[in-house]
VEXKOL-258257 format. One line per 4 residues: number of its first residue (from 1); their letters; for each residue x, y, z of N, C-alpha, C, O. Coordinates in Angstrom, 1 decimal, padded with zeros to 4 digits. Layout:
# VEXKOL-258257
NUM = a = X Y Z X Y Z X Y Z X Y Z ~ ... $
# end
This chain:
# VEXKOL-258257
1 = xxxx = 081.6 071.2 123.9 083.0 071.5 123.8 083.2 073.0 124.2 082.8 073.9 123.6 ~ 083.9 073.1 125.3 084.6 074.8 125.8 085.6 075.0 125.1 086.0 074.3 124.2 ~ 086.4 076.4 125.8 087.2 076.5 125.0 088.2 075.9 125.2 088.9 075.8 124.2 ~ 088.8 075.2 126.4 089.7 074.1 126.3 089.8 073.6 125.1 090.6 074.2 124.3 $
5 = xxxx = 089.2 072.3 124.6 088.7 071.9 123.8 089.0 072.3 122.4 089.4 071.6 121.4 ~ 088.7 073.5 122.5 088.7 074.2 121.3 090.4 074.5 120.6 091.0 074.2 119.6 ~ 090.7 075.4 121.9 092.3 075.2 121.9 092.8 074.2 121.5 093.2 074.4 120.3 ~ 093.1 072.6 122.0 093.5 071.8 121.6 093.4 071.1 120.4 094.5 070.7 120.0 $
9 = xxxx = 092.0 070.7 119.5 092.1 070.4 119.0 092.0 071.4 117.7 091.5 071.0 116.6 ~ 092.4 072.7 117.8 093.3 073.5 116.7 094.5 073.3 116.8 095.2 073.6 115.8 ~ 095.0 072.8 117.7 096.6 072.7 118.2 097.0 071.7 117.2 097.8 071.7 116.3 ~ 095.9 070.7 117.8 096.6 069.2 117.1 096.2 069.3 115.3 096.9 068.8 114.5 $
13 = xxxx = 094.8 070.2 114.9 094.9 070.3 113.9 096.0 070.7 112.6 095.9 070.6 111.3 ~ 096.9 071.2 113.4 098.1 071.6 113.2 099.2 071.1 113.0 100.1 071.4 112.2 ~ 099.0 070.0 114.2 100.3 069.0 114.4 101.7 069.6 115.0 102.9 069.3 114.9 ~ 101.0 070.4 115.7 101.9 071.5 116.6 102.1 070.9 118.4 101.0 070.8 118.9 $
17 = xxxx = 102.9 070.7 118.9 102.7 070.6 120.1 102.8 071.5 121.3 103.0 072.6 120.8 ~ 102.7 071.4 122.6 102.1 072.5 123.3 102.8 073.2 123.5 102.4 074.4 123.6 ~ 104.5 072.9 123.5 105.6 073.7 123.2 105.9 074.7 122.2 106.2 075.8 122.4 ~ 105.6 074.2 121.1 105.2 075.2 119.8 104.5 076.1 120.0 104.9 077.2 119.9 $
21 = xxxx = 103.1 075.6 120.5 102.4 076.8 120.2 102.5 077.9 121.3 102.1 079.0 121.2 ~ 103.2 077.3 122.4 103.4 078.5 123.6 104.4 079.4 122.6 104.1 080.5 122.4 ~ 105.7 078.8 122.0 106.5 079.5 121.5 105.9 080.4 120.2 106.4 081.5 119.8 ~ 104.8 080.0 119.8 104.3 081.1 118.7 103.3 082.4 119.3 103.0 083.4 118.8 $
25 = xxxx = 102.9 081.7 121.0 102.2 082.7 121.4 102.7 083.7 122.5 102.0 084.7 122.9 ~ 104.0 083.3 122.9 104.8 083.7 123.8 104.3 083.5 125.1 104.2 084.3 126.1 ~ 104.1 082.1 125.1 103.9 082.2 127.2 104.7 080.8 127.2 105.4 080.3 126.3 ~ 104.4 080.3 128.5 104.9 079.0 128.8 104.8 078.0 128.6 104.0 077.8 129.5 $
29 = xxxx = 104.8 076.4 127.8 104.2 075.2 127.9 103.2 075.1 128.5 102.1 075.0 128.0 ~ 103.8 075.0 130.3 103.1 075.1 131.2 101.9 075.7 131.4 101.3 075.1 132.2 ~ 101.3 076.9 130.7 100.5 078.1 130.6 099.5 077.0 129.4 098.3 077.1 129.5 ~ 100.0 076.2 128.3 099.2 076.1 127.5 098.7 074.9 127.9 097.6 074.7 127.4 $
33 = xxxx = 099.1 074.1 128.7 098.9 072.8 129.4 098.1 073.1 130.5 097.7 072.1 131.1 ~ 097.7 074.2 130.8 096.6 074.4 131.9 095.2 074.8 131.2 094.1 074.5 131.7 ~ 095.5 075.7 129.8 094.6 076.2 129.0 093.7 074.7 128.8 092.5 074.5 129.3 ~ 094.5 073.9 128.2 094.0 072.6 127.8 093.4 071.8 129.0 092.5 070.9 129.0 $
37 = xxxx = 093.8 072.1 129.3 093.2 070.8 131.0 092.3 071.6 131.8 091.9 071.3 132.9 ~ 092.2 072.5 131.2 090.6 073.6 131.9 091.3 074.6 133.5 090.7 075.6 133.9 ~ 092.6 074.1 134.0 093.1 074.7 134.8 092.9 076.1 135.1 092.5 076.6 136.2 ~ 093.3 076.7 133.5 093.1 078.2 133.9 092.8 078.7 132.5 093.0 077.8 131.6 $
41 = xxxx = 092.2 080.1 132.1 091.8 080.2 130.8 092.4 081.5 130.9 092.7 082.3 131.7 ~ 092.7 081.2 129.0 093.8 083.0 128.2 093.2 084.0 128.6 091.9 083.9 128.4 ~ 093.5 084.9 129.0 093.0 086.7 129.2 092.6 086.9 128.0 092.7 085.9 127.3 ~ 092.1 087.9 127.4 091.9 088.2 125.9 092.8 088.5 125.2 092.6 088.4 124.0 $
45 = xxxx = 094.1 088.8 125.6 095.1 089.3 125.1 095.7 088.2 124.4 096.1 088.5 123.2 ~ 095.8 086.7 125.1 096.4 085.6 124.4 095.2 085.5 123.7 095.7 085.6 122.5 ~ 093.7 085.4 123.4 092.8 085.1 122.9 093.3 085.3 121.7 093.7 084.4 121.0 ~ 093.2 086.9 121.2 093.2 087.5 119.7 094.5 086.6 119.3 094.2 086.0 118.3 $
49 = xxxx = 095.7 086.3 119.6 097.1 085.8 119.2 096.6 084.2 119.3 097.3 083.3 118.7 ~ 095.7 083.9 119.9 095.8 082.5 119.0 094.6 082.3 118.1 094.5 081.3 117.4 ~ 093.4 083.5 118.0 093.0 083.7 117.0 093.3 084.2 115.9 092.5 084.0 114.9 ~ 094.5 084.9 115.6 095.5 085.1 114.9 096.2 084.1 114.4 096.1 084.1 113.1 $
53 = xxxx = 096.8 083.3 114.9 097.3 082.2 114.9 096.9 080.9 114.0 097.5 080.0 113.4 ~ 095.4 081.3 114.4 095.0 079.6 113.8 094.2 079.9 112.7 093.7 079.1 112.0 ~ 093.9 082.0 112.7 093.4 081.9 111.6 092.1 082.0 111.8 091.5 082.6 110.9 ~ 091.4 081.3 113.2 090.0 082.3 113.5 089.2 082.9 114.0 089.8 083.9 113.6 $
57 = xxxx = 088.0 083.4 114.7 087.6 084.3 115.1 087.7 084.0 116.9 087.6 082.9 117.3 ~ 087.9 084.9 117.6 087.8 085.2 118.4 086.0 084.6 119.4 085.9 084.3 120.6 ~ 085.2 084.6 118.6 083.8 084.1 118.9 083.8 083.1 118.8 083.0 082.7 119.6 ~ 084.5 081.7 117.8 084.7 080.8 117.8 085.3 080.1 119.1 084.8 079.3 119.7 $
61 = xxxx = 086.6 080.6 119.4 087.5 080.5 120.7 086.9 080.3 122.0 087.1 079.3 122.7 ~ 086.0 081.4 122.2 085.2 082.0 123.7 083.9 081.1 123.2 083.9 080.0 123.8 ~ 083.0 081.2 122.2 081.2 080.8 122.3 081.3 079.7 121.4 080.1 079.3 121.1 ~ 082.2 079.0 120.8 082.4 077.8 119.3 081.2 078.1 118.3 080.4 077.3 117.8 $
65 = xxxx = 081.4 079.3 118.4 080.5 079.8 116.7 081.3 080.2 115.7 082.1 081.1 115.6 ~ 080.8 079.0 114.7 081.9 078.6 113.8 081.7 080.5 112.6 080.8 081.3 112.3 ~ 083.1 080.3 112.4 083.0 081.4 111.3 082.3 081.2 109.8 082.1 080.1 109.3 ~ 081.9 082.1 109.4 081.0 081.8 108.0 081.9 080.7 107.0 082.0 079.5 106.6 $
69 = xxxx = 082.7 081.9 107.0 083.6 081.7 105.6 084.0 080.0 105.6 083.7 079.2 104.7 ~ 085.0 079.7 107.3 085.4 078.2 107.7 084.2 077.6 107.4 084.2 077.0 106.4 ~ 083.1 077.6 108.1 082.6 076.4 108.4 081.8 076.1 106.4 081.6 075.0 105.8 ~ 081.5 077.1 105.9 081.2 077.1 104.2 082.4 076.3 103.6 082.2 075.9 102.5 $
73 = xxxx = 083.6 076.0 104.0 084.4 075.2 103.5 084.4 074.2 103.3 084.6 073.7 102.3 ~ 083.9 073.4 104.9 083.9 072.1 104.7 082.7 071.5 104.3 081.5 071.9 104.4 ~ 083.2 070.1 103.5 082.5 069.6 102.9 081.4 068.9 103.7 081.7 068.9 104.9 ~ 080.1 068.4 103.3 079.8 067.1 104.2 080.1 065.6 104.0 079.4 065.0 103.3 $
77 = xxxx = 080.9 065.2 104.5 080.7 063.8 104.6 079.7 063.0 104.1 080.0 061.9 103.7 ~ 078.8 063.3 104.0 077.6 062.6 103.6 077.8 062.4 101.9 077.5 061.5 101.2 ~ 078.4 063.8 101.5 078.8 063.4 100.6 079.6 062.2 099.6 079.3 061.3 098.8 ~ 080.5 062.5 100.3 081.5 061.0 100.2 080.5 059.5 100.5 080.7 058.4 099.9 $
81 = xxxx = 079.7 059.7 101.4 078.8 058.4 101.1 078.0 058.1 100.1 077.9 057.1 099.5 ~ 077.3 058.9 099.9 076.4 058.9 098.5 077.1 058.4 097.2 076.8 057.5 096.5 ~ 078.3 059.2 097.1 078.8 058.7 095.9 079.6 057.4 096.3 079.5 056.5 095.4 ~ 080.2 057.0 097.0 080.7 055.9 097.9 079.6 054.8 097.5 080.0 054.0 096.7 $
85 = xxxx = 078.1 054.7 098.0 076.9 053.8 098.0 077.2 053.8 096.8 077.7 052.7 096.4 ~ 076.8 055.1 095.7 076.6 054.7 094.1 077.3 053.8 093.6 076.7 052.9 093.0 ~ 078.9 054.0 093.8 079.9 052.9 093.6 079.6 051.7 093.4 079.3 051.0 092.4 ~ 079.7 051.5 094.9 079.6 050.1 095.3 078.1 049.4 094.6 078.2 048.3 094.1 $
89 = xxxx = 077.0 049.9 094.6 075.3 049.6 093.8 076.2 048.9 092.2 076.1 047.9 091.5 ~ 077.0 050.2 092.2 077.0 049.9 090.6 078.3 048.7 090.2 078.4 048.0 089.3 ~ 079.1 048.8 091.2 080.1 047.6 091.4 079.3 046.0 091.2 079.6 045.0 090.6 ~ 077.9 046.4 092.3 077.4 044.7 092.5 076.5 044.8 090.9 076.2 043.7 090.5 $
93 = xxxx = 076.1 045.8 090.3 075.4 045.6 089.4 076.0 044.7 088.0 075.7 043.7 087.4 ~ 077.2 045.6 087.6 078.2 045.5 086.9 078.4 044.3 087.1 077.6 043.6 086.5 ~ 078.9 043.8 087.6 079.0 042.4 088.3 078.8 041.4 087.4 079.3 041.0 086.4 ~ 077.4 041.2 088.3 075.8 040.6 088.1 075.6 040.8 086.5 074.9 039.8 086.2 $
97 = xxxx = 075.8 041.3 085.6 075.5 042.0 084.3 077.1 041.3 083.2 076.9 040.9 082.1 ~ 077.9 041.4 083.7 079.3 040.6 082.8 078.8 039.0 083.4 078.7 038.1 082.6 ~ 078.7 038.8 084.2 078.8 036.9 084.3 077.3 036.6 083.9 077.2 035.3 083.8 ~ 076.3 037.2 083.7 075.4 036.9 082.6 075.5 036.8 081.6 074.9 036.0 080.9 $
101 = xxxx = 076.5 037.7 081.1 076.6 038.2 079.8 077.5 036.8 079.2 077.3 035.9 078.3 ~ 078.6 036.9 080.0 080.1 035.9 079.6 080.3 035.0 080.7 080.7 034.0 080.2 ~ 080.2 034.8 082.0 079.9 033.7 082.8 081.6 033.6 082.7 082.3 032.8 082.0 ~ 082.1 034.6 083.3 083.6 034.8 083.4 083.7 035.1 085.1 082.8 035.5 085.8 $
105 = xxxx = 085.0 034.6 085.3 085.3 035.2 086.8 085.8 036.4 087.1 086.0 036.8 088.3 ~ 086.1 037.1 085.6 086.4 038.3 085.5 085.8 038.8 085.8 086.2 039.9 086.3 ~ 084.3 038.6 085.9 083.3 039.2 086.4 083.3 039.8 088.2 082.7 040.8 088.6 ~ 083.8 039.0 088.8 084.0 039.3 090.4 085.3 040.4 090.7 085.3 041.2 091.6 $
109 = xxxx = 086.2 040.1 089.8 086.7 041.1 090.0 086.9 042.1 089.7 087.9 042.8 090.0 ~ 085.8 042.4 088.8 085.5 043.9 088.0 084.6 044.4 089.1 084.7 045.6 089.4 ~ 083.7 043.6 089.8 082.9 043.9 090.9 083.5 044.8 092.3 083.2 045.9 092.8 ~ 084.3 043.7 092.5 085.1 044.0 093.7 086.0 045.1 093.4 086.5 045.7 094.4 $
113 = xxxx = 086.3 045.3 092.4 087.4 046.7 092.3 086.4 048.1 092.3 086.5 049.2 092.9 ~ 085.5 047.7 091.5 084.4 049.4 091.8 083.8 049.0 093.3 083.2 049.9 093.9 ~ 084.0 048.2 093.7 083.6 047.9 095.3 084.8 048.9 096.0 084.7 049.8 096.9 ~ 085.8 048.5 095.5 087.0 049.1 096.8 086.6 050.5 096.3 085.8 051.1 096.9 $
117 = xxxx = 087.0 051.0 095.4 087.1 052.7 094.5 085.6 053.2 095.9 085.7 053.8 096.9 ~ 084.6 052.6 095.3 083.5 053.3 096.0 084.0 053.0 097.5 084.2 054.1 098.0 ~ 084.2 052.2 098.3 084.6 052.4 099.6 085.8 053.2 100.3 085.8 053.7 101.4 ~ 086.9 053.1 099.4 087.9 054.2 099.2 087.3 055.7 099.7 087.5 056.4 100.6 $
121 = xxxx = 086.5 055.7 098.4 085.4 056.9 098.2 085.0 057.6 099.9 085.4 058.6 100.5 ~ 084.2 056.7 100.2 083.5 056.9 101.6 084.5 057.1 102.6 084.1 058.0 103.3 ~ 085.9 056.6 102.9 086.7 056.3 104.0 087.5 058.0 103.3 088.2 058.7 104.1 ~ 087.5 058.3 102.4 088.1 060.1 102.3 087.7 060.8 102.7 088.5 061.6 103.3 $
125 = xxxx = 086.4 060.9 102.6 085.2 061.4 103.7 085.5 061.5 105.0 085.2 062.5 105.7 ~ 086.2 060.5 105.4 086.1 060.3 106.7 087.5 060.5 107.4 087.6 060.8 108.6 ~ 088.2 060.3 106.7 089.7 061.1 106.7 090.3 062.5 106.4 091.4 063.0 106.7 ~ 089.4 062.7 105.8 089.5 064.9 105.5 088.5 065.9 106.2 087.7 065.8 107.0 $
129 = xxxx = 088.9 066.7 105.6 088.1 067.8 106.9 086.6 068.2 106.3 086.1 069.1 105.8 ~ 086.4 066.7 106.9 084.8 067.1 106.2 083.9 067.0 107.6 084.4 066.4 108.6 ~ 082.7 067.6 107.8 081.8 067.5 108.5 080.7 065.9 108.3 080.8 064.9 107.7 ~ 079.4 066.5 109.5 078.9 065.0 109.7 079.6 063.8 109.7 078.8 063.0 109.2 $
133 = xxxx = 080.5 063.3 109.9 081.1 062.1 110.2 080.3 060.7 110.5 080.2 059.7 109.8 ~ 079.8 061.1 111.8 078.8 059.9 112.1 077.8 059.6 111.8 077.5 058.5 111.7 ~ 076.9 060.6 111.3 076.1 060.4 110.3 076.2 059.8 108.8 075.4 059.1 108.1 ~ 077.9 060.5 108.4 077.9 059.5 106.9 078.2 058.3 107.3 077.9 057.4 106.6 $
137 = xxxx = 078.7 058.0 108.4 079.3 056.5 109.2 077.8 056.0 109.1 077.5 055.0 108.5 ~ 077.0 056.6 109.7 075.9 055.3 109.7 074.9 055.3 108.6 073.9 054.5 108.7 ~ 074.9 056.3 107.3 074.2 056.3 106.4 074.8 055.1 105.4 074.1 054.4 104.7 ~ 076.2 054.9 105.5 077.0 054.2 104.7 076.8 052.6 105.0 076.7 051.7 104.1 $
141 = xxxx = 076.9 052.6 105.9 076.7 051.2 106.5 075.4 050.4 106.2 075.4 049.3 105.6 ~ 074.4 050.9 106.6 072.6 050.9 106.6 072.8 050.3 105.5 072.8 049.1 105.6 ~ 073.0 050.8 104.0 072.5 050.1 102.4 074.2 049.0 102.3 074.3 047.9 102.0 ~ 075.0 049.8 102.6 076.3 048.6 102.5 076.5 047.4 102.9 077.1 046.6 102.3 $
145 = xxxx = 076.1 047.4 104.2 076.2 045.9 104.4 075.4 045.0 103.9 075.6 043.9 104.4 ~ 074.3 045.2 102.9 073.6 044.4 102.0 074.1 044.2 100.7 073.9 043.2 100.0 ~ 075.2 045.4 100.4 075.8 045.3 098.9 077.2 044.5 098.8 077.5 043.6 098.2 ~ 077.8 045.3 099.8 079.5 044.9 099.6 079.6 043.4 100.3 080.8 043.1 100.3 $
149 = xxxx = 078.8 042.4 100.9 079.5 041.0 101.5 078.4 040.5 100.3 078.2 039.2 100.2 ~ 077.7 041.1 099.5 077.2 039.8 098.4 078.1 038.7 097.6 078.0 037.5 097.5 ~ 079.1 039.7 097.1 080.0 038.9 095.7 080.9 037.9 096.5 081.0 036.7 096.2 ~ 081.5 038.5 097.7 082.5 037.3 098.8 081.3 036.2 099.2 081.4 035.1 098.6 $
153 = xxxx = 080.3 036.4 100.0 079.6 035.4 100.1 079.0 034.2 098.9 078.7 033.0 099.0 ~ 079.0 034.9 098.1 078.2 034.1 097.2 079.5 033.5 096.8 079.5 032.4 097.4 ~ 080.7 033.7 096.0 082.1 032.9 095.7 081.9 031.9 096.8 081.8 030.7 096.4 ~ 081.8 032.1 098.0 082.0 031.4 098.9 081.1 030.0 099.2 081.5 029.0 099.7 $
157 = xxxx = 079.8 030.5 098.6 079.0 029.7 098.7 078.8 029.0 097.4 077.8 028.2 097.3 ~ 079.6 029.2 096.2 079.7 028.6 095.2 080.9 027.6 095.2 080.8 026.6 094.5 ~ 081.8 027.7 095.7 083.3 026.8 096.1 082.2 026.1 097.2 081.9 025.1 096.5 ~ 081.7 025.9 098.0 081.4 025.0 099.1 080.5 024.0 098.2 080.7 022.8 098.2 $
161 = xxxx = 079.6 024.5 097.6 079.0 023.4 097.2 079.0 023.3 096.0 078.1 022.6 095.4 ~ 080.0 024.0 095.3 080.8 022.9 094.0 081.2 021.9 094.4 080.8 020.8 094.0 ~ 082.3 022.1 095.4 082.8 020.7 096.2 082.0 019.8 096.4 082.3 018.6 096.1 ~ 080.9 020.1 097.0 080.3 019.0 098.0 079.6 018.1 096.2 079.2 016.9 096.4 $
165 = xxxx = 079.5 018.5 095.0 079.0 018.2 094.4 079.8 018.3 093.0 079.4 018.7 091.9 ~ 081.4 017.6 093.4 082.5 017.1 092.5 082.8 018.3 091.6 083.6 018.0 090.7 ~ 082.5 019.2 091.7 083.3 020.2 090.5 084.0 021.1 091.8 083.6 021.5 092.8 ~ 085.2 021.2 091.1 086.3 021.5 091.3 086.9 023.0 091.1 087.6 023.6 092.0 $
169 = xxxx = 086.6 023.4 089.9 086.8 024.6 089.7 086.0 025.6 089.0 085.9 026.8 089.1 ~ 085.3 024.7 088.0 084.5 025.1 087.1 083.5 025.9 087.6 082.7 025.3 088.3 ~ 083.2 027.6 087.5 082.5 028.7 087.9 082.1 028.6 089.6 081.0 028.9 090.1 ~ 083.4 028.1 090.1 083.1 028.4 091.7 082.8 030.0 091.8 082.0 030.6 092.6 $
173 = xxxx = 083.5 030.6 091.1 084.1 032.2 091.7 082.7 032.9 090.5 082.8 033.0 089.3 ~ 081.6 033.2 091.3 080.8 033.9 090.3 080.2 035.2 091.6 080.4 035.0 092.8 ~ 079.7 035.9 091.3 079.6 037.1 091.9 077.5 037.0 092.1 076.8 038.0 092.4 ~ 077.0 035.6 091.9 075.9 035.3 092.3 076.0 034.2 092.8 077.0 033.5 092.6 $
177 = xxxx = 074.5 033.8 093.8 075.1 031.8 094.5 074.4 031.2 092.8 073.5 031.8 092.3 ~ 074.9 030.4 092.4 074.6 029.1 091.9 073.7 027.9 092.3 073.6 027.6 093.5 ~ 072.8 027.2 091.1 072.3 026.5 092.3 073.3 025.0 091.4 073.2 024.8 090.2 ~ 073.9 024.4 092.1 074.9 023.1 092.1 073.8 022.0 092.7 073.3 021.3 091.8 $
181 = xxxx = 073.5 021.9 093.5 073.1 020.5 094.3 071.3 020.8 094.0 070.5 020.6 093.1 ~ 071.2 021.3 095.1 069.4 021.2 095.4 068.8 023.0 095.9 069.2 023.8 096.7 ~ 067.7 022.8 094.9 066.9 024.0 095.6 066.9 024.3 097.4 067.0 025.4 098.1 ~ 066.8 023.2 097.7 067.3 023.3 099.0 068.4 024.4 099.9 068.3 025.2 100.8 $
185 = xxxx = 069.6 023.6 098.9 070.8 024.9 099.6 071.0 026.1 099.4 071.8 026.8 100.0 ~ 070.1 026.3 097.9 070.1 027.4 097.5 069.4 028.2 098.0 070.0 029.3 098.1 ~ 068.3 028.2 098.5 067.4 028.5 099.3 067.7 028.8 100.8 067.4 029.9 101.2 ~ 068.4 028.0 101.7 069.4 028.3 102.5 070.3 029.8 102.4 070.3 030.8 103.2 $
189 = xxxx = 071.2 029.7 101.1 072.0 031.0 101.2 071.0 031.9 101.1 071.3 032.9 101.7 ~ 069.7 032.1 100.5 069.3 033.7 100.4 068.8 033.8 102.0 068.9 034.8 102.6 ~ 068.2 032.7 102.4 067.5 033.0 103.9 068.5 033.3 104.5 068.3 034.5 104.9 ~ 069.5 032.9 104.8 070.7 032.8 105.8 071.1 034.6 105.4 071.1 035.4 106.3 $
193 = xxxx = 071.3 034.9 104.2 071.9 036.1 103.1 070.9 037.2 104.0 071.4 037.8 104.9 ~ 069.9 037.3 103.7 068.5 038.0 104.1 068.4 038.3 105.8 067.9 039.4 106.2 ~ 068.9 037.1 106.8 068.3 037.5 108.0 069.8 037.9 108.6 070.0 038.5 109.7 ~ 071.0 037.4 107.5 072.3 038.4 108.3 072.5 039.5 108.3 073.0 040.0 109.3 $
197 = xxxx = 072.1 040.4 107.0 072.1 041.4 106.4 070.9 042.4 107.3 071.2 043.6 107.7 ~ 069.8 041.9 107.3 069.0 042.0 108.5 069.0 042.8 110.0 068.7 043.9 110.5 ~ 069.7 041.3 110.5 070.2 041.3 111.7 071.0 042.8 112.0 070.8 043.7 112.8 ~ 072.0 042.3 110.9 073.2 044.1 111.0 072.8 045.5 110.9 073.4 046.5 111.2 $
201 = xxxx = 071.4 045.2 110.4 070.8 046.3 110.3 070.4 047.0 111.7 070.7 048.1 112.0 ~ 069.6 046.1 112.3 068.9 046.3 113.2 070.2 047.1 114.4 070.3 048.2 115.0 ~ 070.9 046.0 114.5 072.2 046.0 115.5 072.4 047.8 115.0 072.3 048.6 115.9 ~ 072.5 048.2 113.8 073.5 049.7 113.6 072.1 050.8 114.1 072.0 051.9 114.6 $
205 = xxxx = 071.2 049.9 113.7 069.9 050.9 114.1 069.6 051.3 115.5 069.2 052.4 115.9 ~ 070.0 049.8 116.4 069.8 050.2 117.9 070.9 051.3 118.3 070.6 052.4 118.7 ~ 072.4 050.8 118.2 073.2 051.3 118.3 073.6 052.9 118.6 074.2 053.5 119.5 ~ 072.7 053.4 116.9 072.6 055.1 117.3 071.8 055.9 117.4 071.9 057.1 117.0 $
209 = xxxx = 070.4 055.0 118.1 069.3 055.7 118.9 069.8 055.7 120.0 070.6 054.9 120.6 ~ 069.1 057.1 120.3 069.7 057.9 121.7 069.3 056.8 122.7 068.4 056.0 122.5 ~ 070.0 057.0 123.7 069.5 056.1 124.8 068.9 056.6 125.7 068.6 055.8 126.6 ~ 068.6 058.2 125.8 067.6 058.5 126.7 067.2 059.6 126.0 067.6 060.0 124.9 $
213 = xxxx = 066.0 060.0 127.0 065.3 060.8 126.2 065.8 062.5 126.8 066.5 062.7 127.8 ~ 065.3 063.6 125.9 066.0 064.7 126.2 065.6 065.0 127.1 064.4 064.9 127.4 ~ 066.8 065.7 128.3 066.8 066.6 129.4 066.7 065.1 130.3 066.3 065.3 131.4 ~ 066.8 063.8 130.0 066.8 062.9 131.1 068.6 062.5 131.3 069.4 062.4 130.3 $
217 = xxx = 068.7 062.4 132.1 070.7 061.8 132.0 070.7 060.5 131.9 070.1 059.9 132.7 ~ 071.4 059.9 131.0 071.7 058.5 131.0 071.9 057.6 132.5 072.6 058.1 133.5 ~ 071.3 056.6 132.6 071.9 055.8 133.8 073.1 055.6 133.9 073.5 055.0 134.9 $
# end
């Protein structure tokens, strides 16, 4: 990122447009619209006035070396995932722990609501001015997609083969599979459960290994 770059998205961190900020810095639109598009770059004189402006250092602007103080502010993201994962662990545990207990359907959606809170959780992270982003993006994912589609799948797999095996309503919605018919199908959902959960893993794993190696350029 140069300082193009840099310019802009303080601009937009602002929610200022290019008009504005020419008008707070005294030059043209035009002038800030070249800044941004690499055209032409500020003398130092505009430098300090939009380091002034946005509040930071002048070495940030020219070399993007973040200031102490700024960059000690933001949080990491990662954060928000950790407690996010905890959530949701303790959403599917909670769960699993009332419909043993009382074999209620209340049970699923005591699950699914510390499910949302903890996903909530993670997606703040990722909407505020926090650092690491893509790293909490793929730390969160890795253990979640094993936690958060358990309670929907399994409901899911508990209405299919209630049906197929005349009950109707009686504990379709339980936040574990059931075994209704035959060891067989039960056996089915955890294989099926195991190599999807799996599968997604692998997929997020390829995904955000580098694709070449360093100092080589991508094809």
């Amino acid at each position: 990122m140069d300082i193009a770059d840099r310019i802009q998205n303080l601009r937009k961190s602002r929610g200022i447009s290019q008009e504005e900020l020419a008008d707070k810095i005294g030059v043209s639109r035009q002038a800030v619209s070249k800044w941004e598009s690499k055209q032409s770059t500020p003398d130092i004189e505009k430098i300090i006035l939009l380091s002034d402006y946005f509040e930071t250092t002048t070495d940030y602007l020219l070399k993007g070396i973040e200031p102490v103080g700024e960059s000690g502010k933001q949080r990491s993201a990662v954060l928000f995932t950790v407690a996010g994962t905890v959530f949701n662990a303790i959403g599917l545990v909670s769960s699993v722990f009332i419909w043993l207990e009382r074999q209620t359907v209340y049970a699923v959606g005591v699950g699914l609501a510390i499910m949302l809170l903890g996903t909530g959780i993670f997606l703040a992270g990722q909407f505020t001015g926090t650092k690491d982003k893509a790293r909490a993006r793929r730390l969160f994912l890795l253990p979640n997609v094993w936690i958060l589609p358990f309670i929907p799948l399994s409901c899911c797999f508990n209405i299919l083969d209630g049906w197929a095996g005349g009950l109707w309503f009686w504990g379709r919605l339980a936040p574990i599979p059931l075994l209704w018919n035959s060891v067989r199908t039960y056996m089915i959902f955890w294989a099926g459960y195991i190599l999807l959960c799996a599968a997604a893993d692998i997929l997020l794993a390829r995904k955000t290994r580098p694709s070449s190696s360093p100092g080589r350029p991508c094809p």
